[in-house]
VEXKOL-178584 format. One line per field, with one value per atom (N, C-alpha, C): residue number from 1; residue in three letters; atom name; z, y, x. Coordinates in nm, 3 decimals, padded with zeros to 5 digits, always signed. Layout:
<atoms>
resi <- NUM,...
resn <- ala,...
name <- CA,...
z <- Z,...
y <- Y,...
x <- X,...
</atoms>
This chain:
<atoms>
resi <- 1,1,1,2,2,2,3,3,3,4,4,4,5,5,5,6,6,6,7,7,7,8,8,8,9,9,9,10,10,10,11,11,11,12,12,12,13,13,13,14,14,14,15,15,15,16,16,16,17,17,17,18,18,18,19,19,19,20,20,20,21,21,21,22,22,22,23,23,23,24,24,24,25,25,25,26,26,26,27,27,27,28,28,28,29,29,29,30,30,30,31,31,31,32,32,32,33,33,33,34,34,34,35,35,35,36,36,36,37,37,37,38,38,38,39,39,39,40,40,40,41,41,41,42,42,42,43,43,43,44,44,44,45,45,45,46,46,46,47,47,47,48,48,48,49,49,49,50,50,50,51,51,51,52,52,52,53,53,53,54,54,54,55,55,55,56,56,56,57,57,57,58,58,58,59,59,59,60,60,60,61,61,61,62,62,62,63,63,63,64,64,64,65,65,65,66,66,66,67,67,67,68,68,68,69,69,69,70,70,70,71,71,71,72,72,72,73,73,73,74,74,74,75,75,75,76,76,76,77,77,77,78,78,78,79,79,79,80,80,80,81,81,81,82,82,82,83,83,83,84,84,84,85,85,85,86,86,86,87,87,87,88,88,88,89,89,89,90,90,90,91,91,91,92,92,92,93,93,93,94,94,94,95,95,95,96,96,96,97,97,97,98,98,98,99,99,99,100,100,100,101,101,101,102,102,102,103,103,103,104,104,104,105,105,105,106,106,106
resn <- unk,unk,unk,unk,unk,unk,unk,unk,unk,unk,unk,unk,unk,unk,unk,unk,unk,unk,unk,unk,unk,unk,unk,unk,unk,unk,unk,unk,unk,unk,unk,unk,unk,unk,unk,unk,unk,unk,unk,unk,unk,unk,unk,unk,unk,unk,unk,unk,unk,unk,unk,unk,unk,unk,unk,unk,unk,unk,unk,unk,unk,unk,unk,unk,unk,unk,unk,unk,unk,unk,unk,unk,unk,unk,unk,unk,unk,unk,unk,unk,unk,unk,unk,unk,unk,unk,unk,unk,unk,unk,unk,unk,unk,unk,unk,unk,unk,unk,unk,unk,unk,unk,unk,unk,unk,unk,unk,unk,unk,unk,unk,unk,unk,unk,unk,unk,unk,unk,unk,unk,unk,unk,unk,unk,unk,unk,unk,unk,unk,unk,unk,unk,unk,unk,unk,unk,unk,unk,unk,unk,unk,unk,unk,unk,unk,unk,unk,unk,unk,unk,unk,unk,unk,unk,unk,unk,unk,unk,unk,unk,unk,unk,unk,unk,unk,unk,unk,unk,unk,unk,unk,unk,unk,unk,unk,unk,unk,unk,unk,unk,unk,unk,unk,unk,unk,unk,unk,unk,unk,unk,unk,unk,unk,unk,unk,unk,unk,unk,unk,unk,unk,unk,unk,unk,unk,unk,unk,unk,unk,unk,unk,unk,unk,unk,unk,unk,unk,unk,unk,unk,unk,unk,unk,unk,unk,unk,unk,unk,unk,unk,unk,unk,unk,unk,unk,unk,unk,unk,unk,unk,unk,unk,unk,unk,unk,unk,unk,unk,unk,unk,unk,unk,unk,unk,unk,unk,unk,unk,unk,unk,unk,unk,unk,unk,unk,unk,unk,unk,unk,unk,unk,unk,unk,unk,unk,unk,unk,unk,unk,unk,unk,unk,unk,unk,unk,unk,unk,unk,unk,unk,unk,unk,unk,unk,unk,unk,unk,unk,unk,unk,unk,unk,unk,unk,unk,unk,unk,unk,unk,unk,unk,unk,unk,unk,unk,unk,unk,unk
name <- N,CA,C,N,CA,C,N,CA,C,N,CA,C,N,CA,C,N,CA,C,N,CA,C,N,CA,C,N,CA,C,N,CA,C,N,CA,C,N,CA,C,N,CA,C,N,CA,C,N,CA,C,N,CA,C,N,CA,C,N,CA,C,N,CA,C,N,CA,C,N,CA,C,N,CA,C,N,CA,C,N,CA,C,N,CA,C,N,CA,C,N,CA,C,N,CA,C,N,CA,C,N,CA,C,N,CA,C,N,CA,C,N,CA,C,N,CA,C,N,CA,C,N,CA,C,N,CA,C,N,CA,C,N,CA,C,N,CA,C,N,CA,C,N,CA,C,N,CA,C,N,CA,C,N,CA,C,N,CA,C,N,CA,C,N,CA,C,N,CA,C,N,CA,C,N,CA,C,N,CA,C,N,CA,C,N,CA,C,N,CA,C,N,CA,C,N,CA,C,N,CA,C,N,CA,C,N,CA,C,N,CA,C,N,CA,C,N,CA,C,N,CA,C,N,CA,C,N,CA,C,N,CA,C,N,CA,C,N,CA,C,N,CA,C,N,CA,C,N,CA,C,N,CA,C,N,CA,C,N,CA,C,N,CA,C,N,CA,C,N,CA,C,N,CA,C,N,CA,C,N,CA,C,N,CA,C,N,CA,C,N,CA,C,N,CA,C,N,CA,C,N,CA,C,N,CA,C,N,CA,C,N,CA,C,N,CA,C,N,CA,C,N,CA,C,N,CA,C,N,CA,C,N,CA,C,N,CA,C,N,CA,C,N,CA,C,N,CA,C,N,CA,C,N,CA,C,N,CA,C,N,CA,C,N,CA,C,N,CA,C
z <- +08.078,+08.203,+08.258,+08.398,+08.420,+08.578,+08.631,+08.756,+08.793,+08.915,+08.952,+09.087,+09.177,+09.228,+09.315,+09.414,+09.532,+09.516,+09.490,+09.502,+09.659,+09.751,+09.875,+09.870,+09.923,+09.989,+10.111,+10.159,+10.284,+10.274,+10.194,+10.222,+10.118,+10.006,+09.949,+09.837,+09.792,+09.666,+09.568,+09.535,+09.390,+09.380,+09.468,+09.451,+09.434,+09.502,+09.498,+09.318,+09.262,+09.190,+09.023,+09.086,+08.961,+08.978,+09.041,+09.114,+09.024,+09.026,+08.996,+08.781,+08.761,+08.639,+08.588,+08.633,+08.580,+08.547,+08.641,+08.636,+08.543,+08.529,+08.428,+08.269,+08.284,+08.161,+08.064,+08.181,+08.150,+08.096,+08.221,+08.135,+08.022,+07.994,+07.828,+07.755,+07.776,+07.678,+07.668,+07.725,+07.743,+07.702,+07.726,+07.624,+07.779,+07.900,+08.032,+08.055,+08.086,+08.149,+08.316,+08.308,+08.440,+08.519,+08.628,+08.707,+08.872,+08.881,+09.006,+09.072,+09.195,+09.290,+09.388,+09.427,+09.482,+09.546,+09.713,+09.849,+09.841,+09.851,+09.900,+09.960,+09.942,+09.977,+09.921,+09.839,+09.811,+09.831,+09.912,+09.942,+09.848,+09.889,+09.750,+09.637,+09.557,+09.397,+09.330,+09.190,+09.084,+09.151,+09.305,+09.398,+09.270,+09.341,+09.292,+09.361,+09.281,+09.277,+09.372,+09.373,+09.507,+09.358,+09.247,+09.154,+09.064,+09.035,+09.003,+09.058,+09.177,+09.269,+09.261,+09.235,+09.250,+09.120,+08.994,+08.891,+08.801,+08.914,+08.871,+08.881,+08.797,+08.816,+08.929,+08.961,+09.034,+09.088,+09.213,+09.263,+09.280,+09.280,+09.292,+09.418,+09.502,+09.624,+09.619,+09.529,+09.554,+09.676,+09.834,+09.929,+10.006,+10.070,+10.176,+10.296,+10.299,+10.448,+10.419,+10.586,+10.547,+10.479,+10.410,+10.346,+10.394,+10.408,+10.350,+10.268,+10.313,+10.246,+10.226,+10.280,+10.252,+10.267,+10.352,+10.359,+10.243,+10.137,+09.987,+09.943,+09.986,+09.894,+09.966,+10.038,+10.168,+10.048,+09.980,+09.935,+09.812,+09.764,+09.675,+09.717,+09.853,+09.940,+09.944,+09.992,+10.017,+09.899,+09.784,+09.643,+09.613,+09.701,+09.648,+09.520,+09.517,+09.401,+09.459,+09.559,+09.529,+09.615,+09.518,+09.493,+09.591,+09.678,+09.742,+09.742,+09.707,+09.670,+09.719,+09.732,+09.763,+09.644,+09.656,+09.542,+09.483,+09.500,+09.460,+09.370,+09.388,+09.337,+09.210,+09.213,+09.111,+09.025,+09.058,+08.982,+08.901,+08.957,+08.923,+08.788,+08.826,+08.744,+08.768,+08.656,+08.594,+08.568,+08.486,+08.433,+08.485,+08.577,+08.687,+08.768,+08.814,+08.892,+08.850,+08.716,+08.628,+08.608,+08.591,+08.565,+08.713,+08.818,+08.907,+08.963,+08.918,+08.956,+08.830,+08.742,+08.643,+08.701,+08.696,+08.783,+08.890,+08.983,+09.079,+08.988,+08.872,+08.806,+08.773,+08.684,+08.626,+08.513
y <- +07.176,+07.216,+07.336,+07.344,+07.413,+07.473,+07.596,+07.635,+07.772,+07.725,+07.860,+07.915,+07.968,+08.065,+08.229,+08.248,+08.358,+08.461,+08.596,+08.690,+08.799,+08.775,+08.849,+08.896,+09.034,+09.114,+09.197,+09.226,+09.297,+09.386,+09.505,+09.643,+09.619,+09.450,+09.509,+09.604,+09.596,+09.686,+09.628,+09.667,+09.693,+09.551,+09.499,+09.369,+09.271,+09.272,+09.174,+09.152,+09.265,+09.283,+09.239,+09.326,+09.269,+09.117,+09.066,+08.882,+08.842,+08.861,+08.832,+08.827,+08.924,+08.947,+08.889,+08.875,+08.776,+08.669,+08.649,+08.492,+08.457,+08.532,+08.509,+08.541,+08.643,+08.653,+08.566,+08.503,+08.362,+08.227,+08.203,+08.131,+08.135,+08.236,+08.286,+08.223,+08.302,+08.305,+08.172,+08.042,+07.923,+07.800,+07.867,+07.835,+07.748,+07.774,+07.717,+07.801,+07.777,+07.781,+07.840,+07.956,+08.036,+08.095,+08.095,+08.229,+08.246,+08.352,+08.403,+08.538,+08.440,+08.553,+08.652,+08.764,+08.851,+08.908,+08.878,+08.968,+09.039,+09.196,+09.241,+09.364,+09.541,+09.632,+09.636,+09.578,+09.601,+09.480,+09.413,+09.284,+09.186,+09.066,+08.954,+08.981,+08.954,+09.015,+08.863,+08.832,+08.706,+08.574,+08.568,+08.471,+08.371,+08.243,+08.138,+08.039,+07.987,+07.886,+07.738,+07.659,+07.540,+07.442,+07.489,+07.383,+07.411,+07.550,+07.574,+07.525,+07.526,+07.448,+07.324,+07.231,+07.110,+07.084,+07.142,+07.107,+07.166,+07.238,+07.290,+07.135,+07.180,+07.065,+07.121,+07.269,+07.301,+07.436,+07.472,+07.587,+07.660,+07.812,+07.898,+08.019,+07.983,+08.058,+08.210,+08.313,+08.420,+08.506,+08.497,+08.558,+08.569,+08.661,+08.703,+08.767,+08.718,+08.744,+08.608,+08.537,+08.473,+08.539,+08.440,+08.452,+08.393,+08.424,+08.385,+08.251,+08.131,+08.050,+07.953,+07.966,+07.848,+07.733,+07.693,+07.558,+07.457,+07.553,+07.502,+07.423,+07.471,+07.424,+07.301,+07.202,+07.137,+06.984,+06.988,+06.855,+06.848,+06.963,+06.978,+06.973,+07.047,+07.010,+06.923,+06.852,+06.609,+06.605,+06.653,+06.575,+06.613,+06.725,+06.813,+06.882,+06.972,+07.003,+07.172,+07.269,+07.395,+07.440,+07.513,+07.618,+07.752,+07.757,+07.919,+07.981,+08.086,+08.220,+08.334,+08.412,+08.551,+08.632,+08.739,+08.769,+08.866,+08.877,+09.001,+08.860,+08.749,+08.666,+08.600,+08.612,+08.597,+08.698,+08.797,+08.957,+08.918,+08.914,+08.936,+08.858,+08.696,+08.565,+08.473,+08.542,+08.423,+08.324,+08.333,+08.194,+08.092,+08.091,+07.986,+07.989,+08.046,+07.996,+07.924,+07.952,+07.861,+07.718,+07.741,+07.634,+07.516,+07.569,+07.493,+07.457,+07.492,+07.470,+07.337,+07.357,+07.280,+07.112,+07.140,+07.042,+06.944,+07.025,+06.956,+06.855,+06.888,+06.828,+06.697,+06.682,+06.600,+06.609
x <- +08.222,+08.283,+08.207,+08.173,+08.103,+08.161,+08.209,+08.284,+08.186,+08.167,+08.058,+08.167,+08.163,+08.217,+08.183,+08.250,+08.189,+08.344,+08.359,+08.463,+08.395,+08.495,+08.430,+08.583,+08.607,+08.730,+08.683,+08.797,+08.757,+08.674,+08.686,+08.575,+08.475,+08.467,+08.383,+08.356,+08.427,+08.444,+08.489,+08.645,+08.706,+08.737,+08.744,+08.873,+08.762,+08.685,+08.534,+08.488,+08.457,+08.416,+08.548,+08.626,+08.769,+08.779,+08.828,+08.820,+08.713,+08.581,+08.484,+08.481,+08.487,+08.560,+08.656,+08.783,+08.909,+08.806,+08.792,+08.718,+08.668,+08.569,+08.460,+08.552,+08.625,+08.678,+08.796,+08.857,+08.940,+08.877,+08.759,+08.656,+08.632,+08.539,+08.515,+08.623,+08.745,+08.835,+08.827,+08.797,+08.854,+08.747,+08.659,+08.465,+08.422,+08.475,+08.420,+08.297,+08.191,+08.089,+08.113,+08.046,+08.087,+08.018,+07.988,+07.930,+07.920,+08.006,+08.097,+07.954,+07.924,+07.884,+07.946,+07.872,+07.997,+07.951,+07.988,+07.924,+08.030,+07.959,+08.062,+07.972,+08.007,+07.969,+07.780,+07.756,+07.618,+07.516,+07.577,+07.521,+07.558,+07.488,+07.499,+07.451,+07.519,+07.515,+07.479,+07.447,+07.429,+07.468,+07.389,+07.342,+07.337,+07.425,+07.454,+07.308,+07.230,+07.160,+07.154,+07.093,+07.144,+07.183,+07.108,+07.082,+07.215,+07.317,+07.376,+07.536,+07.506,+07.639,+07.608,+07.546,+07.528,+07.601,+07.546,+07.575,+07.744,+07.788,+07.934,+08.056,+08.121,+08.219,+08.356,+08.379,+08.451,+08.427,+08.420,+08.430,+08.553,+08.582,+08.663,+08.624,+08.672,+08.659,+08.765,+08.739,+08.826,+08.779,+08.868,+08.746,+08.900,+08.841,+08.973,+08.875,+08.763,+08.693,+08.615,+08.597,+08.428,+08.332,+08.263,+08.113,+08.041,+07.879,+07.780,+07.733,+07.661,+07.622,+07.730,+07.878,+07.963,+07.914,+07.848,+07.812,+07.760,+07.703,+07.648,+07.767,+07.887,+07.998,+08.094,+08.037,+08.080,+08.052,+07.986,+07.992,+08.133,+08.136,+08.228,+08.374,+08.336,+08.533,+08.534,+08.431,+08.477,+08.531,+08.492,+08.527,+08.642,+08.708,+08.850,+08.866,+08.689,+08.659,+08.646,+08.721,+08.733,+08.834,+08.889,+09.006,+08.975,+09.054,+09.044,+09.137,+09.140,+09.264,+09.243,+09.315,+09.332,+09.269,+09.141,+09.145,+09.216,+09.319,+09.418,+09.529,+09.508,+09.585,+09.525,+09.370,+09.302,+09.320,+09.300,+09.320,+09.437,+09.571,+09.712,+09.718,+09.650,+09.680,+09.570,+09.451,+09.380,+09.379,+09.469,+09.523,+09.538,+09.675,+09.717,+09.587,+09.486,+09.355,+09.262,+09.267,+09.136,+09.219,+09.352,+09.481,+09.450,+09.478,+09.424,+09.338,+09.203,+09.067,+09.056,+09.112,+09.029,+09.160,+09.264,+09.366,+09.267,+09.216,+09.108,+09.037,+08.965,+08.879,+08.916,+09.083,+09.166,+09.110
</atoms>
């Protein structure tokens, strides 16, 4: 299983970056294969790949502004393969986000 992923918040900062983290750290815990990019105040950060989104089985959209590059992830919405949340909702509850991203999968 493999879920790649973008954490954007409004100013860019704390929430971008925590979002980004849950994520990855639920994964782990869970032996999923992970990696969450993150525009925020310092630009794009661990820029997700064309070859890396192709090959994810589900995306996790933690973003509470437009981003950057959405369009990469347009074949994966046909498939009803990504999840978008608030990332203050990712923060709160990992769990239930990785819970329903991987749901998408079946």
């Amino acid at each position: 299983m493999k879920i790649v992923g973008v954490a954007a918040c409004i100013t860019g900062v704390a929430h971008t970056y925590m979002a980004q983290e849950a994520i990855e750290q639920e994964c782990k815990k869970r032996g999923i294969d992970c990696k969450v990019e993150t525009q925020g105040g310092m630009g794009i950060e661990n820029e997700l790949e064309e070859e890396e989104v192709n090959a994810a089985d589900a995306v996790i959209l933690a973003v509470a502004i437009g981003i950057e590059g959405e369009d990469r992830f347009e074949e994966k919405e046909e498939e009803g393969r990504v999840l978008t949340m608030n990332p203050s909702e990712v923060i709160r509850n990992p769990e239930a986000a990785v819970d329903r991203v991987l749901a998408l999968v079946g």
